[in-house]
VMD Tcl script that draws the C-alpha trace (Angstrom):
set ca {
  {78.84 13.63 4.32}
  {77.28 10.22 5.49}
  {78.24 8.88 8.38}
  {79.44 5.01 8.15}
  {76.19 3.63 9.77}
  {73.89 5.26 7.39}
  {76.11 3.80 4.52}
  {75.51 0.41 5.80}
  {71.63 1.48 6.25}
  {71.71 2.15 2.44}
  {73.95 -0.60 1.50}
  {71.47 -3.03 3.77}
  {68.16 -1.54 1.78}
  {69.78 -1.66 -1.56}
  {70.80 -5.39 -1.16}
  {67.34 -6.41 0.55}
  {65.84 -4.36 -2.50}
  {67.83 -6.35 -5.26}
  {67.03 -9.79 -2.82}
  {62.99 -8.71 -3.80}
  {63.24 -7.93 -7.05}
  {65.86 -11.38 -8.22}
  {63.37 -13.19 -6.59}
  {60.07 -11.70 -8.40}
  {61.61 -12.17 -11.54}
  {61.06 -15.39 -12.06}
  {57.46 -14.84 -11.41}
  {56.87 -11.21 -13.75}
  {58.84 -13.39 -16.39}
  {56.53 -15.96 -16.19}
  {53.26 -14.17 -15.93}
  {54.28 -12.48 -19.21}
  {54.94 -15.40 -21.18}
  {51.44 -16.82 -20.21}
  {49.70 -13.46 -21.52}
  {52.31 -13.97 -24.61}
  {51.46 -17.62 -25.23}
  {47.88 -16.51 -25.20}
  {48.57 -14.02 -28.00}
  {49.91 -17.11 -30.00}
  {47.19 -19.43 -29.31}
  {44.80 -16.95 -30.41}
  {47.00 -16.08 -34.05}
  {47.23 -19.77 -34.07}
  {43.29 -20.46 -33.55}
  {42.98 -18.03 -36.50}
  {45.18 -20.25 -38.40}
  {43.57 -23.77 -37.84}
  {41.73 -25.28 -40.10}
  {37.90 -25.39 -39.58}
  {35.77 -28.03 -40.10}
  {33.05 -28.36 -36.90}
  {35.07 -26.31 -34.57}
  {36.30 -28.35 -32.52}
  {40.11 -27.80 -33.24}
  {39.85 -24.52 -32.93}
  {38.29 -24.48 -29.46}
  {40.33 -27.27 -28.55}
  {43.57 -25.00 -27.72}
  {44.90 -24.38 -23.89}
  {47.47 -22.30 -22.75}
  {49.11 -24.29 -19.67}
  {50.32 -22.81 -16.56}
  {53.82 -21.84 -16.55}
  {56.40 -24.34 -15.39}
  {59.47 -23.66 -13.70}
  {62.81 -26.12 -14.25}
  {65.50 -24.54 -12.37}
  {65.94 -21.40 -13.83}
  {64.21 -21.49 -16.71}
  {60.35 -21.08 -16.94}
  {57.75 -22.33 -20.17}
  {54.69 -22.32 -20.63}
  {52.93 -25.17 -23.29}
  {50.18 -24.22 -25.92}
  {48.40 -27.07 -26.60}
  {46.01 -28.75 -28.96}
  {43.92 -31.55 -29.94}
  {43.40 -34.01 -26.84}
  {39.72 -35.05 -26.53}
  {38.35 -32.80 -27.98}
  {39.98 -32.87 -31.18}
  {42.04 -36.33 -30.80}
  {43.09 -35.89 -35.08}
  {44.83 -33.05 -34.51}
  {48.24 -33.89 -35.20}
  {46.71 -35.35 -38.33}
  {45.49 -32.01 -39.38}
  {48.09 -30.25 -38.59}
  {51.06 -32.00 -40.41}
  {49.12 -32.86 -43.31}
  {50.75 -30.64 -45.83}
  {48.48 -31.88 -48.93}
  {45.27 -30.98 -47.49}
  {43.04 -28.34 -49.12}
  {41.60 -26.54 -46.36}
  {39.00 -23.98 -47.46}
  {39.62 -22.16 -43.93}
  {42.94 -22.06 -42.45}
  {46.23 -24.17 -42.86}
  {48.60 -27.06 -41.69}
  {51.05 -26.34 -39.25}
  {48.86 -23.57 -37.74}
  {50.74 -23.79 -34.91}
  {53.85 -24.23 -35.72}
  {54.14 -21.51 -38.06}
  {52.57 -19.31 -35.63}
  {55.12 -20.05 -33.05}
  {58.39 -20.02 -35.53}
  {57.03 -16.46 -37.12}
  {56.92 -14.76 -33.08}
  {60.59 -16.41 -31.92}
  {62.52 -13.98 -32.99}
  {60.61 -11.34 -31.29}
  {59.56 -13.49 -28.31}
  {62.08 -12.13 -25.55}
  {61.91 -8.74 -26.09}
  {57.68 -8.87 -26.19}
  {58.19 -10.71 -22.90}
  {60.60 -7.57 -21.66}
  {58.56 -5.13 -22.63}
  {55.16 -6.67 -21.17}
  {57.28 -7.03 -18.03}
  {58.27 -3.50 -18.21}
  {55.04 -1.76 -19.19}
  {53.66 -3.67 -15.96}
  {56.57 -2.18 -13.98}
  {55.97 1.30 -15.10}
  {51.80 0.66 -14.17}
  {52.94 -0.11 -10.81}
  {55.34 2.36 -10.48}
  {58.14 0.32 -9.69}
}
mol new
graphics top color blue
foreach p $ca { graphics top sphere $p radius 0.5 }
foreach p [lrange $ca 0 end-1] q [lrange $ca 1 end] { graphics top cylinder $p $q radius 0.2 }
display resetview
């Protein structure tokens, strides 16, 4: 039987250990969405229209933001690079011989669903390589 001090012992790891890992989760949650938003951004590059390129190349995948408890992380396109963008992408009468409008919208709307659990399992897989 344990005695009472090696209870609290075990009690005292078990609550620094669940201190750790509530604070890292922030952090594994957001490193997975980045490596998730640049799956998207890649589908979504495959998706844009293509006229000299420079749409295409002209998607970023920001850092990850954290707002209280919640963390995002942008995929953006266009800027200087490709300033028509927006133009390109919600023109739904174009004829594009190479890729479509709302290449990234579509993109994103088609992963939502599955988004969380992709995160989870990203998160998990880079657990188990760690052997945590």
């Amino acid at each position: 039987m344990a005695s009472k001090t090696e209870e609290l012992r075990g009690y005292a790891e078990m609550q620094g250990k669940l201190s750790k890992l509530m604070r890292n989760i922030p952090h594994e949650e957001a490193s997975a969405l980045y490596v998730e938003a640049g799956i998207e951004k890649t589908e979504s590059q495959r998706r844009t229209p293509v006229d000299e390129g420079n749409l295409r190349a002209s998607h970023i995948v920001m850092p990850p933001e954290f707002k209280g408890t919640n963390v995002s992380v942008t995929i953006a396109v266009g800027g200087v690079a490709a300033p028509y963008a927006i133009h390109v992408h919600e023109n739904l009468d174009a004829e594009h011989k190479t890729g479509q409008a709302k290449f990234l919208e579509t993109t994103l709307k088609e992963s939502a669903p599955f988004m969380a659990q992709r995160v989870a399992r990203r998160i998990d897989l880079r657990r188990a390589s760690e052997g945590k």
